[in-house]
C-alpha positions in Angstrom: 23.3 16.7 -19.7 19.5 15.3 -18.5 19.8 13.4 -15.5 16.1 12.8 -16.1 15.9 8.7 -16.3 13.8 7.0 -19.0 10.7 5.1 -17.5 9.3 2.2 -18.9 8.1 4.2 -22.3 10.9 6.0 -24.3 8.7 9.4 -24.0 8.2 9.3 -20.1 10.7 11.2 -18.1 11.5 11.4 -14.6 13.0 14.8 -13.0 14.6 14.1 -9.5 15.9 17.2 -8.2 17.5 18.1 -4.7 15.5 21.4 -3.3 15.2 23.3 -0.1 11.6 22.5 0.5 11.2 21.6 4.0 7.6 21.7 5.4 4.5 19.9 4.8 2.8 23.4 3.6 5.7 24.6 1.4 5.6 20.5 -0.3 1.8 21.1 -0.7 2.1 24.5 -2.5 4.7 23.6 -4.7 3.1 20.5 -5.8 0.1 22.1 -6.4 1.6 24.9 -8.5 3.6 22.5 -10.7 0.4 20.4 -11.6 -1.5 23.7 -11.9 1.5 24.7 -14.6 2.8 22.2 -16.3 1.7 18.0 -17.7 3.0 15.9 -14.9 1.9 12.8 -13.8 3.0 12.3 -10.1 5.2 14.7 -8.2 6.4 14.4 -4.5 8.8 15.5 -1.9 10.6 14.2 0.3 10.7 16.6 3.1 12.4 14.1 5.7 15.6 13.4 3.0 18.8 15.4 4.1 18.0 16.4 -0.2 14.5 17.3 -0.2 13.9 15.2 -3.1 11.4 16.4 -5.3 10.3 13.7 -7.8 8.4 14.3 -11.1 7.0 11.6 -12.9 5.7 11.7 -16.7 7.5 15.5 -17.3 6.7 17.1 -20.8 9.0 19.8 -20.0 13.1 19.9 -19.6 14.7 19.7 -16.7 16.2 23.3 -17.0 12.8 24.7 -17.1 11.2 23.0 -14.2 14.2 23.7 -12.0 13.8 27.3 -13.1 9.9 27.1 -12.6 10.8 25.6 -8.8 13.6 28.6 -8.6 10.6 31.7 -9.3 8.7 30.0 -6.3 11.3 30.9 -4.3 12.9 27.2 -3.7 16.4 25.9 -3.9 16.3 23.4 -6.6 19.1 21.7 -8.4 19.8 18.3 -10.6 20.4 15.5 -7.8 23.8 14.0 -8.7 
């Protein structure tokens, strides 16, 4: 089941995940590996959230595979419920 939510066109997804990434270098690397890998438009973290939101706007890619992508980097990431 995609928690991903449906933006404003039926093709552009949203991935909100809950991760372990918790300084402002680690949020800097992993947002610049996941633009370096895959089409996104935005992506952020939240490293002062008790989740550590990570929010990816305009994914081409399931959620599965980014959270597995985020995983390899050595990051806690999971759907956020």
């Amino acid at each position: 089941m995609l928690h991903a939510i449906a933006n404003y066109k039926t093709d552009t997804m949203i991935g909100i995940f809950k991760t372990n990434i918790a300084t402002p270098a680690e949020r800097q690397h992993m947002i610049r590996v996941i633009h370096a890998h895959f089409d996104v438009d935005t992506c952020y973290v939240d490293i002062e959230d008790c989740d550590k939101v990570l929010r990816i706007t305009d994914m081409k890619v399931d959620e599965y595979t980014m959270m597995a992508f985020v995983r390899q980097q050595g990051f806690l990431c999971e759907i956020l419920e």
